[in-house]
DSSP file (Angstrom, degrees, kcal/mol; ACC not computed):
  #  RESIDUE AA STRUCTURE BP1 BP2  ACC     N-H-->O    O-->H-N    N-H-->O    O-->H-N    TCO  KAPPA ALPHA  PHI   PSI    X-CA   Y-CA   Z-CA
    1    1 A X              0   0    0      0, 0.0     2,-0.4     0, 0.0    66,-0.2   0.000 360.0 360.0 360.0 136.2  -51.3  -75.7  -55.5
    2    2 A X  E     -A   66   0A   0     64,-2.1    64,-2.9     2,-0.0     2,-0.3  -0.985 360.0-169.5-128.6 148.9  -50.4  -79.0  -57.1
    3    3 A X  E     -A   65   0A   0     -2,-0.4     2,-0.5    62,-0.2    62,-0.2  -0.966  21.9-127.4-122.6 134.9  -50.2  -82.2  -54.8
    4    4 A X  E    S+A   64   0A   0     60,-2.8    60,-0.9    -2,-0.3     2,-0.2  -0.988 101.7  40.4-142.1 113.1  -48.5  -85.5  -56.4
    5    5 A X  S >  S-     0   0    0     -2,-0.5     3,-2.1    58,-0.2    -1,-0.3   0.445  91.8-147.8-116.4 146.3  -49.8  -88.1  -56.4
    6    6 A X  T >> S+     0   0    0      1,-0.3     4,-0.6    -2,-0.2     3,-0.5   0.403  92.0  72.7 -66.5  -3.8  -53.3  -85.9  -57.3
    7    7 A X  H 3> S+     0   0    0      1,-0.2     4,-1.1     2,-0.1    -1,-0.3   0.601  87.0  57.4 -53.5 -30.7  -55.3  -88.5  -55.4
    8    8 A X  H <4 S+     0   0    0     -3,-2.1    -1,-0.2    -5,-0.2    -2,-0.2   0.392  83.5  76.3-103.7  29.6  -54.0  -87.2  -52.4
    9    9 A X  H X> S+     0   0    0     -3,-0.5     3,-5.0    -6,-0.2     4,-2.2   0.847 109.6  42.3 -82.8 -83.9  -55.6  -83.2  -53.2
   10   10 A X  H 3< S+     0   0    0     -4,-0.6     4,-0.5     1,-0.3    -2,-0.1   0.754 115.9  42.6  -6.2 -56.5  -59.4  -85.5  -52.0
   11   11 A X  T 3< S+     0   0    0     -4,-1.1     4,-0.5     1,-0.3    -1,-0.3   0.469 110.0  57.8 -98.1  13.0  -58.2  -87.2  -49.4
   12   12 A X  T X> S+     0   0    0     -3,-5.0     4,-1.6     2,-0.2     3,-1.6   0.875 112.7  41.4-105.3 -67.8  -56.5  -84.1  -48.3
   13   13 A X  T 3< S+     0   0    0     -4,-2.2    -2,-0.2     1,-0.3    -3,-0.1   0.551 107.7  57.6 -59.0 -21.3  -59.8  -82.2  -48.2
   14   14 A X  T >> S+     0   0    0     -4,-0.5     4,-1.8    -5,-0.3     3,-0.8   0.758  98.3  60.2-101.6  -4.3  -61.6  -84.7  -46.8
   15   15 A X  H X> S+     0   0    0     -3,-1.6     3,-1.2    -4,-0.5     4,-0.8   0.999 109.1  52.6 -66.0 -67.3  -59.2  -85.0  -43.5
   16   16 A X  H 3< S+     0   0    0     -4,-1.6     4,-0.4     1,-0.3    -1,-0.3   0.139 102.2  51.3 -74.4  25.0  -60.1  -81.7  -43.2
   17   17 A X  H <> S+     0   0    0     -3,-0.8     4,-2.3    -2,-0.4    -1,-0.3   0.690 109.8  51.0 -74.3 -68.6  -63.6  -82.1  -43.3
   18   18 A X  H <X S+     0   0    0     -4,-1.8     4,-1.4    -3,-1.2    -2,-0.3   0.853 108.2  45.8 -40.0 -59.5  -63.4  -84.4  -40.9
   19   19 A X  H  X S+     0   0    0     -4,-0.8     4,-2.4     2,-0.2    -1,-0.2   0.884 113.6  62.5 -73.7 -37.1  -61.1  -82.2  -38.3
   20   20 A X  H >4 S+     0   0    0     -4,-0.4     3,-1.5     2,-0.2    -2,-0.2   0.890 105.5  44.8 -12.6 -94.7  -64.4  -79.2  -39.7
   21   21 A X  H >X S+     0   0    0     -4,-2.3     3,-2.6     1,-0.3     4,-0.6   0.721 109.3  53.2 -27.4 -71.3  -66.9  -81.5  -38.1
   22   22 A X  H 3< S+     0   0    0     -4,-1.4     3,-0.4     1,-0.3    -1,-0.3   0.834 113.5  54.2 -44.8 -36.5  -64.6  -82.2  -34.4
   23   23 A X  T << S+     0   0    0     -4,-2.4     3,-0.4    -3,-1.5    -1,-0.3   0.501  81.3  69.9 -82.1   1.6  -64.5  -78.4  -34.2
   24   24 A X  T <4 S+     0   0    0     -3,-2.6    -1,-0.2     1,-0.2    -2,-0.1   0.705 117.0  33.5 -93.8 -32.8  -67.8  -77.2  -34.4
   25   25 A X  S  < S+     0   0    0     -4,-0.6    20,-2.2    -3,-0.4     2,-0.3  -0.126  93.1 113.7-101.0  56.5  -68.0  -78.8  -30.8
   26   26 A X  B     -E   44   0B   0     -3,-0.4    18,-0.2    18,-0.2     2,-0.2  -0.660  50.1-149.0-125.8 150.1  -64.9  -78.5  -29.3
   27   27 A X        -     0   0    0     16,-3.9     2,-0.6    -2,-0.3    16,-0.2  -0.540  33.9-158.4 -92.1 176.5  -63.1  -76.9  -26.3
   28   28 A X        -     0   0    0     -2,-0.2     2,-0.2    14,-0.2    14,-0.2  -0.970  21.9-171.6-161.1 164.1  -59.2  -76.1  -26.8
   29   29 A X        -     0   0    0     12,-2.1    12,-0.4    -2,-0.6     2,-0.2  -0.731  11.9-177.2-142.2-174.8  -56.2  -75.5  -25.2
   30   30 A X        +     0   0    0     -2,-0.2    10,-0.1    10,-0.2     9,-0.0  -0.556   9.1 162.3-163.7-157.7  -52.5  -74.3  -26.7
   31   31 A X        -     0   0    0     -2,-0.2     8,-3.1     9,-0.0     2,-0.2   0.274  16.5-158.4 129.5 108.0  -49.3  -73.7  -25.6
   32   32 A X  B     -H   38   0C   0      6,-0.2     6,-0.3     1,-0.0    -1,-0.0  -0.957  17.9-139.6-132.2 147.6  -45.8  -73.3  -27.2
   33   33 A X        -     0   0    0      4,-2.5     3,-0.2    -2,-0.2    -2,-0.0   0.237  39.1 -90.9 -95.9-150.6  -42.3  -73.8  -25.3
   34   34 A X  S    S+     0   0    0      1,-0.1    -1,-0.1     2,-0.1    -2,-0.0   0.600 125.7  63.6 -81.3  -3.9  -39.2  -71.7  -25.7
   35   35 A X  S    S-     0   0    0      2,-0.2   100,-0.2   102,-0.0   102,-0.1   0.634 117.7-109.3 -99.9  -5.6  -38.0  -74.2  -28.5
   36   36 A X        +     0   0    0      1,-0.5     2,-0.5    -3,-0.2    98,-0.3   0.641  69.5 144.8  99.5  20.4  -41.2  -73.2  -30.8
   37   37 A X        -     0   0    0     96,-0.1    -4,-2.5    97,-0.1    -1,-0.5  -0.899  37.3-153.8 -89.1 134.0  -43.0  -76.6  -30.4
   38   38 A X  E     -HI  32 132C   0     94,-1.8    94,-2.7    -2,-0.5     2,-0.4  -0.995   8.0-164.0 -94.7 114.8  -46.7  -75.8  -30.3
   39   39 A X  E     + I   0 131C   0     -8,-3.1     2,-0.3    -2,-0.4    92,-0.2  -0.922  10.4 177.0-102.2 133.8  -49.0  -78.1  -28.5
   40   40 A X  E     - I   0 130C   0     90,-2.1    90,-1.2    -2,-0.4     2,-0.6  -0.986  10.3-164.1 -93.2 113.7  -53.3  -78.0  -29.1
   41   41 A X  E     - I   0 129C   0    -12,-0.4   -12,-2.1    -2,-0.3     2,-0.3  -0.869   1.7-165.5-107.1 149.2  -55.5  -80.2  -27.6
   42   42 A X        -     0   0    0     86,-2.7    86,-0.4    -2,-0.6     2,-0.4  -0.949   3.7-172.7-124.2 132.3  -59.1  -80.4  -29.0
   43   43 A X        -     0   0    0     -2,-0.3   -16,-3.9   -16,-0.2     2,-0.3  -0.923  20.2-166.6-142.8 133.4  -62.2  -82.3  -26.9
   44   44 A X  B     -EF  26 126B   0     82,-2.1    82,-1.9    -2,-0.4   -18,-0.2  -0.879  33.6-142.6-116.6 122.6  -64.9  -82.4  -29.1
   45   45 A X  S    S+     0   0    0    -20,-2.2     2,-0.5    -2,-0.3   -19,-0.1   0.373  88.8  74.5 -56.8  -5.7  -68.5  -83.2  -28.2
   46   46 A X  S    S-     0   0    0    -24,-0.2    80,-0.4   -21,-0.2    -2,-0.1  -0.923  86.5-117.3-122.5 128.4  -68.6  -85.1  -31.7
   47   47 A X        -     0   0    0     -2,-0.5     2,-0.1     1,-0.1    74,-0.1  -0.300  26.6-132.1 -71.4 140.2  -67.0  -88.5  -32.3
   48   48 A X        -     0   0    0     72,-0.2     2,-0.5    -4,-0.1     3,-0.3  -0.223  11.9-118.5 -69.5 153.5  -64.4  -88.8  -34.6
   49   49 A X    >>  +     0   0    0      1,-0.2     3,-3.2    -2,-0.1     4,-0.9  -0.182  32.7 171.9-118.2  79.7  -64.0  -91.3  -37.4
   50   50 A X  H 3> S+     0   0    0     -2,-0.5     4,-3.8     1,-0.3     5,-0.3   0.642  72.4  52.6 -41.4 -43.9  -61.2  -92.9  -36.7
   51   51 A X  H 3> S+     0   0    0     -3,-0.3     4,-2.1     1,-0.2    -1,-0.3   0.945 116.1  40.5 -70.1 -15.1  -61.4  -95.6  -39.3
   52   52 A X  H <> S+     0   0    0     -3,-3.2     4,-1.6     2,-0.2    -2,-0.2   0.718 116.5  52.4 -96.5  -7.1  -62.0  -93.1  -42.3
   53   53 A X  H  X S+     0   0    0     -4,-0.9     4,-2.7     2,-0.2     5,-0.3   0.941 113.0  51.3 -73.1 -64.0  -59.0  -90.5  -40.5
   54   54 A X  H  X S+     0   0    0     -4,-3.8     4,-3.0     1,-0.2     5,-0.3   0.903 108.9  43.3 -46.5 -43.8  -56.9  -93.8  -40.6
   55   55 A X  H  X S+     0   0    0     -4,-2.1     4,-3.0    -5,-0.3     5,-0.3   0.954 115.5  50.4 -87.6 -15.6  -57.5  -94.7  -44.1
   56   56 A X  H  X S+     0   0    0     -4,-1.6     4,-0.8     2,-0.2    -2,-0.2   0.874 115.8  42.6 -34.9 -46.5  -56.9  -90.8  -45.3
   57   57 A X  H  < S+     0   0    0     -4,-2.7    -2,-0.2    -5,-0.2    -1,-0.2   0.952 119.0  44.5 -86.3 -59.0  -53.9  -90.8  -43.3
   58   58 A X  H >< S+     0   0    0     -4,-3.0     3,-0.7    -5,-0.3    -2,-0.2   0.967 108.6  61.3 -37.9 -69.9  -52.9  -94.9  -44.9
   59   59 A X  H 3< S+     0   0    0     -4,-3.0    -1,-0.2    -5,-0.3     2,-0.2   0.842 111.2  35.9 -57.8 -33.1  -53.9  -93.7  -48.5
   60   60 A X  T 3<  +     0   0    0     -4,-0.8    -1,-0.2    -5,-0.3    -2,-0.1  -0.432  56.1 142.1-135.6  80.4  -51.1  -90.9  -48.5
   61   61 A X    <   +     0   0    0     -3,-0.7    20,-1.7    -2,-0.2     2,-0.2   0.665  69.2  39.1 -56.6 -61.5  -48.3  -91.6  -47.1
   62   62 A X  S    S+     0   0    0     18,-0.2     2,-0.2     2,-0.0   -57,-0.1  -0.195  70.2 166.4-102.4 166.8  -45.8  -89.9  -49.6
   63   63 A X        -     0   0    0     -2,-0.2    16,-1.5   -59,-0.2     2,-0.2  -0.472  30.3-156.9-160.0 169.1  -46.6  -86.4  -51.2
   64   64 A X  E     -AB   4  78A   0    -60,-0.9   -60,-2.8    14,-0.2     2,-0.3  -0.875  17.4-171.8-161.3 116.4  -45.1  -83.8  -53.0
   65   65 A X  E     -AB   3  77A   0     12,-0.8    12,-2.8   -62,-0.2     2,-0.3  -0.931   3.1-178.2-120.9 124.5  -46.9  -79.8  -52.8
   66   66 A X  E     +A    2   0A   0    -64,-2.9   -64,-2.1    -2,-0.3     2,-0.3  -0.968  24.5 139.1-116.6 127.6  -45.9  -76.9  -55.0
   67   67 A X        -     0   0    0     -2,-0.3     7,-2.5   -66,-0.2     2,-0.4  -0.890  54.6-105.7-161.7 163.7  -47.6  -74.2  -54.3
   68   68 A X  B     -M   73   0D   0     -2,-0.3     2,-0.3     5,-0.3     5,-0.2  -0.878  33.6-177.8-117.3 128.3  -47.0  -70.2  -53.9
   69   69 A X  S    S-     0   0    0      3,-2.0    -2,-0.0    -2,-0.4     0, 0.0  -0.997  72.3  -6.8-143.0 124.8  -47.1  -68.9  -50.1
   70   70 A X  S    S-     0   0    0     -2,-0.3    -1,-0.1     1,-0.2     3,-0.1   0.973 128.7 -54.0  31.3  70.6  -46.7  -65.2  -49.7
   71   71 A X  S    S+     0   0    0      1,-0.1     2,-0.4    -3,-0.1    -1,-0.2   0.875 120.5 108.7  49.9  38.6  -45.8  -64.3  -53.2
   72   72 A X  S    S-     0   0    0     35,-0.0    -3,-2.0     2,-0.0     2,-0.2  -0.996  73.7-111.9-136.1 153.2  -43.0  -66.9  -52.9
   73   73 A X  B     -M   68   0D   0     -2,-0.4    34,-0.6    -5,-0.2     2,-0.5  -0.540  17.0-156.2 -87.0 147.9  -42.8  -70.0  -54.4
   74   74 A X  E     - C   0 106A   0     -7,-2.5     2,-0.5    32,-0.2    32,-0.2  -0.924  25.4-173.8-116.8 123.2  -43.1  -73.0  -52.5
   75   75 A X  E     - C   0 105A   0     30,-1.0    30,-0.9    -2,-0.5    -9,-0.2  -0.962  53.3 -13.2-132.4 137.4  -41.3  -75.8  -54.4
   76   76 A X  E     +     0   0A   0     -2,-0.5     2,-0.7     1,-0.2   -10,-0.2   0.725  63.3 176.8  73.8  14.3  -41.0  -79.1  -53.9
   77   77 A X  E     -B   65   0A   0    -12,-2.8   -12,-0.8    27,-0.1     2,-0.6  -0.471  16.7-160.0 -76.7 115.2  -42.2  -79.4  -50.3
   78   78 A X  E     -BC  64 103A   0     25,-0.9    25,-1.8    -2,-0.7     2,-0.4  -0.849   5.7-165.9-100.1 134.6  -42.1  -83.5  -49.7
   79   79 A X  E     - C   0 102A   0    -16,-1.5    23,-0.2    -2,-0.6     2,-0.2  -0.975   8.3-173.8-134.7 119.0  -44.3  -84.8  -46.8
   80   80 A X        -     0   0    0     21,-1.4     2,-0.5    -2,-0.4   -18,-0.2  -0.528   5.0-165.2-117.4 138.5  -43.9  -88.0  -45.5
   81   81 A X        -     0   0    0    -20,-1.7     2,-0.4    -2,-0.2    19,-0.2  -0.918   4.1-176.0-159.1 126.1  -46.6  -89.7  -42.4
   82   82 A X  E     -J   99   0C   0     17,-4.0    17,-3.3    -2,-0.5     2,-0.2  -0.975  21.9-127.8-124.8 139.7  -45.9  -92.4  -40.6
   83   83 A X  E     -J   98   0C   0     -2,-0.4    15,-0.3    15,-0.2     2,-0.2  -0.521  31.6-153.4 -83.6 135.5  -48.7  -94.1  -37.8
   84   84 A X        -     0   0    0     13,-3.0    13,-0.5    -2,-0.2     2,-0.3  -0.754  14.6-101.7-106.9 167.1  -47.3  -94.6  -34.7
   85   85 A X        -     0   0    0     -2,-0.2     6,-0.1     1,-0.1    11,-0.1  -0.624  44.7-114.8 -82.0 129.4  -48.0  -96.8  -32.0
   86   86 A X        -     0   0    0     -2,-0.3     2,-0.4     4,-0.2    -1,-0.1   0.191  20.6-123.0 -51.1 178.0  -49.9  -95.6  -28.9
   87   87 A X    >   -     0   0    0     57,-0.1     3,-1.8     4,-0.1     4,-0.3  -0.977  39.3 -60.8-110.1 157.0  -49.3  -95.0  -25.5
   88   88 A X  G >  S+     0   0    0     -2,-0.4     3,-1.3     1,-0.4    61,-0.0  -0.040 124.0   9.2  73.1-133.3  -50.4  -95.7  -22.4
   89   89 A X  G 3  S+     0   0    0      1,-0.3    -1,-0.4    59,-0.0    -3,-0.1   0.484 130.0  58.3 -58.0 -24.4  -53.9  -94.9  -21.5
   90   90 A X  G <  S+     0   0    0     -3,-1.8    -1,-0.3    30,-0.0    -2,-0.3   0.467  89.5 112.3-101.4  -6.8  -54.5  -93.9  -25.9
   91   91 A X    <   +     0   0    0     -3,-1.3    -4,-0.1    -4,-0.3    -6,-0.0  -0.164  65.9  18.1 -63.5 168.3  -53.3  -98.0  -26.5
   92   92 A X  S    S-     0   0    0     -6,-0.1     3,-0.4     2,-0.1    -5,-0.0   0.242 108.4  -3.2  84.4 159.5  -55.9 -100.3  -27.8
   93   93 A X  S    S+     0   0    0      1,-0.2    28,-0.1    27,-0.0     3,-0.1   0.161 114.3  35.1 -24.4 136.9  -59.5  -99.6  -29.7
   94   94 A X  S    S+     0   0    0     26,-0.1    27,-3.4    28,-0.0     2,-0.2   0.568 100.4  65.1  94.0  12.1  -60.7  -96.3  -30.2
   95   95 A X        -     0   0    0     -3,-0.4     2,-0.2    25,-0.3    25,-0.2  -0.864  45.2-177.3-167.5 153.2  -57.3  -93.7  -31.0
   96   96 A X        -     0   0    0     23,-0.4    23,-1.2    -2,-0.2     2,-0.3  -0.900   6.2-173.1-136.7 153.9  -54.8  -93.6  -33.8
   97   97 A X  E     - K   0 118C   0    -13,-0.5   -13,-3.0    21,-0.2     2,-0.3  -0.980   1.6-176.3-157.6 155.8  -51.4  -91.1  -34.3
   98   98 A X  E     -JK  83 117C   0     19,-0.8    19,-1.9    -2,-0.3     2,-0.4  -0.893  23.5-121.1-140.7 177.7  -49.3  -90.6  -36.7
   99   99 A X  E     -JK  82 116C   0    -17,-3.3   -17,-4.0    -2,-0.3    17,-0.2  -0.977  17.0-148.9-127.4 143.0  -46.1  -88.5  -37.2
  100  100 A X        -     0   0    0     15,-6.2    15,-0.5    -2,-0.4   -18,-0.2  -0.320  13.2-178.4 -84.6 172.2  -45.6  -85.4  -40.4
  101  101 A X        +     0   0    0     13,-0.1   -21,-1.4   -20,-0.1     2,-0.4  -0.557  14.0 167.5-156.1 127.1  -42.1  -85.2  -41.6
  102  102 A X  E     -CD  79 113A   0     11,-1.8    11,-1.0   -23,-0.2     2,-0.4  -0.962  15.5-178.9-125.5 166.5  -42.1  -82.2  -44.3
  103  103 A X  E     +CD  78 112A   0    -25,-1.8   -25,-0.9    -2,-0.4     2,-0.4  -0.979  14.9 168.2-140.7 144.0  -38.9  -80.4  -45.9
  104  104 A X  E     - D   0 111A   0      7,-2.2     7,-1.7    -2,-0.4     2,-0.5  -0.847  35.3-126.4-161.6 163.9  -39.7  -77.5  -48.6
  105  105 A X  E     -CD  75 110A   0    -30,-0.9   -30,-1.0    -2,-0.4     2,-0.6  -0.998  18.2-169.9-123.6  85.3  -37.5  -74.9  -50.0
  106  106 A X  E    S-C   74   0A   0      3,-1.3     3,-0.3    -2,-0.5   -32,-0.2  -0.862  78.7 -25.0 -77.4  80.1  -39.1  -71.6  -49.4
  107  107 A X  S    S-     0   0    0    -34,-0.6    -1,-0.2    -2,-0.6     3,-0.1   0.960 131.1 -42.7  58.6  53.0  -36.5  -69.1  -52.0
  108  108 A X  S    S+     0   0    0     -3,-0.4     2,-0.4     1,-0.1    -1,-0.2   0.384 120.2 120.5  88.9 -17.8  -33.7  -71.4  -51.8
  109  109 A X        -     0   0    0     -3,-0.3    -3,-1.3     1,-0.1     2,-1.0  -0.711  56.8-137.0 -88.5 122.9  -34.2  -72.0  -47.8
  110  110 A X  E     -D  105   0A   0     -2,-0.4     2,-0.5    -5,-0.3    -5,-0.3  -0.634  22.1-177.5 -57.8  87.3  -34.8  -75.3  -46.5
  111  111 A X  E     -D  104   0A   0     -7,-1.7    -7,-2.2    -2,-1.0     2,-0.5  -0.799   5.8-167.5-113.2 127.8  -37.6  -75.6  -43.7
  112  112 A X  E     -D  103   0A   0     -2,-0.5    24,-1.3    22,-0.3     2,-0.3  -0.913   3.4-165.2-113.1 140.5  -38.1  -78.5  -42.4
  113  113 A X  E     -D  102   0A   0    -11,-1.0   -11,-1.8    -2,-0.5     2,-0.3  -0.788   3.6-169.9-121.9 157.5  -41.3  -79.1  -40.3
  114  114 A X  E     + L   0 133C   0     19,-1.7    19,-2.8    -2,-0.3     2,-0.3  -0.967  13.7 162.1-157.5 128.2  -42.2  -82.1  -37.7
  115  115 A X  E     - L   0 132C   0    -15,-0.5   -15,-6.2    -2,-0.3     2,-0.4  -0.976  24.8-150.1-167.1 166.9  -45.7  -82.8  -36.0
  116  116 A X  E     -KL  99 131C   0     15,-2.5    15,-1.8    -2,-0.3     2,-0.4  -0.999  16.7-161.6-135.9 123.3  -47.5  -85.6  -34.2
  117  117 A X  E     -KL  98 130C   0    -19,-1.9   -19,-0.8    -2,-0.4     2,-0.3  -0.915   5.3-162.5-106.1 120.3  -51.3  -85.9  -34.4
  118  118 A X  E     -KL  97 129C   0     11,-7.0    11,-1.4    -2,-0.4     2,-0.2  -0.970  10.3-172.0-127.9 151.9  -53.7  -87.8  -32.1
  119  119 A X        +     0   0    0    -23,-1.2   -23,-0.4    -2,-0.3     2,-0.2  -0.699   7.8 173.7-130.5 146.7  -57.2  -89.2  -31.9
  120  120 A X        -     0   0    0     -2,-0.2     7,-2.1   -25,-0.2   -25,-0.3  -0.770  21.1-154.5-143.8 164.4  -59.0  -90.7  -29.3
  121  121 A X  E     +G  126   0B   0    -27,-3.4     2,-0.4    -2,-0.2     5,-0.2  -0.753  14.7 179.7-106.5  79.7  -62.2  -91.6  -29.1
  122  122 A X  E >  S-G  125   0B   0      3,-1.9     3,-4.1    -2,-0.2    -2,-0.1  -0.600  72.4 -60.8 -93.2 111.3  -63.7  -91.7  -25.2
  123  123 A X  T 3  S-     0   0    0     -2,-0.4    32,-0.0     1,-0.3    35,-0.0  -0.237 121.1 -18.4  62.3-126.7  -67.3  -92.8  -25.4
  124  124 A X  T 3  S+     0   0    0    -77,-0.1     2,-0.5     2,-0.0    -1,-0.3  -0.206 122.9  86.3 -60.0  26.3  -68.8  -89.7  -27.7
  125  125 A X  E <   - G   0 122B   0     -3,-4.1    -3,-1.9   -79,-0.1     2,-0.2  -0.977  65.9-150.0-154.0 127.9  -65.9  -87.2  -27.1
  126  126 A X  E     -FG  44 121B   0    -82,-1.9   -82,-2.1    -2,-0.5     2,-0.3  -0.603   4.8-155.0-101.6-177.7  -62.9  -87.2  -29.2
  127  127 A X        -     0   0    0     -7,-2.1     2,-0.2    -2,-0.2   -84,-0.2  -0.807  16.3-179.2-148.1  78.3  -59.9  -86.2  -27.7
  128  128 A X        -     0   0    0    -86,-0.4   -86,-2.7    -2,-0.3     2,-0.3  -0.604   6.8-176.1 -97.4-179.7  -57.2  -84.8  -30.2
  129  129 A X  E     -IL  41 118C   0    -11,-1.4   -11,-7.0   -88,-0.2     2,-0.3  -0.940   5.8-164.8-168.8 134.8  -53.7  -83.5  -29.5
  130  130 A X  E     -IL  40 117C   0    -90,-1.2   -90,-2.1    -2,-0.3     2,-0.3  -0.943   7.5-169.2-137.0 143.1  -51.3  -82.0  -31.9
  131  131 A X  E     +IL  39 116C   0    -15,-1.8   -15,-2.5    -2,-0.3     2,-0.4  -0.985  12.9 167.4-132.4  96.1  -47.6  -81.4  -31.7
  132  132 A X  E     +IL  38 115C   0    -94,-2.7   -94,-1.8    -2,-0.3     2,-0.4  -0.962   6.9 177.2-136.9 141.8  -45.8  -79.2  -34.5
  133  133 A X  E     - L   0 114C   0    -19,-2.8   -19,-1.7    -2,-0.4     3,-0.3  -0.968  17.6-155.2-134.1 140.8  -41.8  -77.6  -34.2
  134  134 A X  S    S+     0   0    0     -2,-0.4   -22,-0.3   -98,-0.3    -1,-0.1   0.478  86.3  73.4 -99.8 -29.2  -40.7  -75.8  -37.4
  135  135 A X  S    S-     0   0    0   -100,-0.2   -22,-0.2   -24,-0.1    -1,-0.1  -0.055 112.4-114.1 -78.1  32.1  -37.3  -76.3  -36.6
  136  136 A X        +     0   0    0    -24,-1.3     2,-0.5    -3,-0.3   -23,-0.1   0.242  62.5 154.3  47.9  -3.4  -37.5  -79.9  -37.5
  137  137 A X        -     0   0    0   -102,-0.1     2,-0.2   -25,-0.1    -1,-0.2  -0.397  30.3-157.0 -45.7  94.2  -36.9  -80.8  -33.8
  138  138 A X        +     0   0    0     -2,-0.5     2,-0.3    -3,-0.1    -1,-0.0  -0.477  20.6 168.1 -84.2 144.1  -38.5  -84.1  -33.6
  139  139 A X        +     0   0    0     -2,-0.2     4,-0.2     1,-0.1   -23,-0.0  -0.826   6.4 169.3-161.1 116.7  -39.6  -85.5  -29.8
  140  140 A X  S >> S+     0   0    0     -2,-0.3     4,-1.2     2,-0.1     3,-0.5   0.804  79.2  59.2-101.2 -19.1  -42.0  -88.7  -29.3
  141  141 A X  H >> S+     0   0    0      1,-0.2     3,-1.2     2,-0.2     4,-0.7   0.981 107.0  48.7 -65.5 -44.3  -41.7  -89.2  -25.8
  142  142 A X  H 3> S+     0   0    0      1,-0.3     4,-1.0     2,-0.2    -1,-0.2   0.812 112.5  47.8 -52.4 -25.4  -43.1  -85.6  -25.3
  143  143 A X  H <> S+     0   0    0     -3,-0.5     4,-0.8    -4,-0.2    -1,-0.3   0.712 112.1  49.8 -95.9 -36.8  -45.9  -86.3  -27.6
  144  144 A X  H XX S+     0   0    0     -4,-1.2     3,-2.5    -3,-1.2     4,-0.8   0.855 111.7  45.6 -89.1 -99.1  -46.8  -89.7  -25.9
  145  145 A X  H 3X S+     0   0    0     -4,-0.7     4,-1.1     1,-0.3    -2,-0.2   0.487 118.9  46.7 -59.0 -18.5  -46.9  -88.4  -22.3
  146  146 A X  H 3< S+     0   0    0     -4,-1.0     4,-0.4    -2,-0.6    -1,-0.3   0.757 116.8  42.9 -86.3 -20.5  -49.1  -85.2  -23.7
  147  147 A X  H << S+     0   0    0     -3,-2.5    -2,-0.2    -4,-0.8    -1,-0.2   0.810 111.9  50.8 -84.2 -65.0  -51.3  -87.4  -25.6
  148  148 A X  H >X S+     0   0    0     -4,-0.8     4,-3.5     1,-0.2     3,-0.9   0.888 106.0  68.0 -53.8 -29.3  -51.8  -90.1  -22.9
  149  149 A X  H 3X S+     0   0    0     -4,-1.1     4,-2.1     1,-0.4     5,-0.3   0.926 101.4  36.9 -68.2 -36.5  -52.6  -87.3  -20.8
  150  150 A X  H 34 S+     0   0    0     -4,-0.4    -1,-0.4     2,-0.2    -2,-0.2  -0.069 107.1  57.0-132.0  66.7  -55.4  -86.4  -22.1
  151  151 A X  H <> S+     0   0    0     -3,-0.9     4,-0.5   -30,-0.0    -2,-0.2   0.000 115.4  48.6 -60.6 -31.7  -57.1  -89.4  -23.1
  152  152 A X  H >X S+     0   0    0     -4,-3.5     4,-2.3    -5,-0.2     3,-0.5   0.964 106.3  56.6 -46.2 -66.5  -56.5  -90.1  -19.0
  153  153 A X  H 3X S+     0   0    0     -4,-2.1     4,-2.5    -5,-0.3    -3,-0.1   0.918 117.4  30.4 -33.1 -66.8  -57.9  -86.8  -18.4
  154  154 A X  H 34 S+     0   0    0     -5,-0.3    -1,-0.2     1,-0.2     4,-0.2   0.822 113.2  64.2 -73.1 -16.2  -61.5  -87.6  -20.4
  155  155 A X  H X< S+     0   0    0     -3,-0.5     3,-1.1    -4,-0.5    -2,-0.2   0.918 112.9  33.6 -77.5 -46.3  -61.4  -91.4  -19.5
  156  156 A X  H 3< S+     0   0    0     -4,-2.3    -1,-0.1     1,-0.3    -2,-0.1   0.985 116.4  60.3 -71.4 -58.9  -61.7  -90.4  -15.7
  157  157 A X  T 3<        0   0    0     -4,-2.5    -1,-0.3    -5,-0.3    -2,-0.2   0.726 360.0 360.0 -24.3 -36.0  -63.7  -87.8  -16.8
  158  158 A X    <         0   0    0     -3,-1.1    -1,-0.3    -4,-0.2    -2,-0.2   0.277 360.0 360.0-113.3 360.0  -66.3  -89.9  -18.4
C-alpha cells in the first residue's frame, strides 16, 4: 500500500492504535438500514485522547492510497476529512467528529464511500459512533441526532 503524502502511513497507524486501546474495553452496538448505511456505537471503559485523535485527524486532511484489494488494484483512491461541528448534548469540551469523503476506482469502477466519526469523552468512558454508506449517500443530520444520542445516553448515565 502506498499513502501520499507518506507522513500520513504514521499517523494513519497511530489512529488506529488509538481506536486498539477504546476497544479492549468497550461494549458495542450495530445496525445498517435498507440504504446500506451502517451505524456502530463503541462505549469504552477507557478515555480517549481526543487531543492526539484531533491532531491525527488535522495532520491529514488530503490523501491519496494505492493499494491491491482482492487481487485487484486499488488505484488512486483520494480521501478527503473534514471536522465537523457538534451537536447538541456532544457540543463543547470533551468530543470531536469529522466527516470521510473517499472515491477509488476499483477495475475501472468508481466507488465512492462517505462516513462520519465521533468521540466523546463522558467522565472516563468514551463514547464513539460511526456512520459509513458505500453508495456515497451523504446524511449529517442523521449522524448528529445518532451521535447526540448517545453522548445523552452516558451523560445521564454517569
Amino acid at each position: 500500500m502506498t499513502v501520499t503524502p507518506a507522513e500520513c502511513v504514521g499517523a494513519q497507524q497511530d489512529l488506529a492504535a488509538q481506536l486498539q486501546t477504546l476497544i479492549q474495553n468497550a461494549s458495542f452496538a450495530g445496525a445498517q438500514t435498507a440504504d446500506g448505511t451502517v451505524f456502530t456505537e463503541i462505549v469504552s471503559g477507557n478515555a480517549a485522547d481526543l487531543a492526539k485523535i484531533s491532531d491525527i485527524v488535522n495532520s491529514c486532511q488530503h490523501m491519496t492510497v494505492a493499494a491491491t484489494v482482492l487481487g485487484k488494484q486499488l488505484a488512486g483512491t483520494t480521501v478527503t476529512i473534514e471536522t465537523l461541528s457538534l451537536p447538541g448534548e456532544s457540543d463543547g469540551n470533551g468530543a470531536l467528529a469529522y466527516h470521510t469523503t473517499s472515491q477509488s476506482d476499483i477495475g475501472g469502477q468508481a466507488i465512492p464511500t462517505n462516513s462520519y466519526t465521533g468521540y466523546a469523552v463522558v467522565g472516563s468512558t468514551t463514547v464513539a459512533v460511526h456512520t459509513e454508506n458505500l453508495t456515497g449517500k451523504t446524511d449529517d443530520s442523521t449522524f448528529d441526532q445518532i451521535f447526540d444520542s448517545a453522548v445523552a445516553k452516558v451523560r445521564s448515565a454517569t
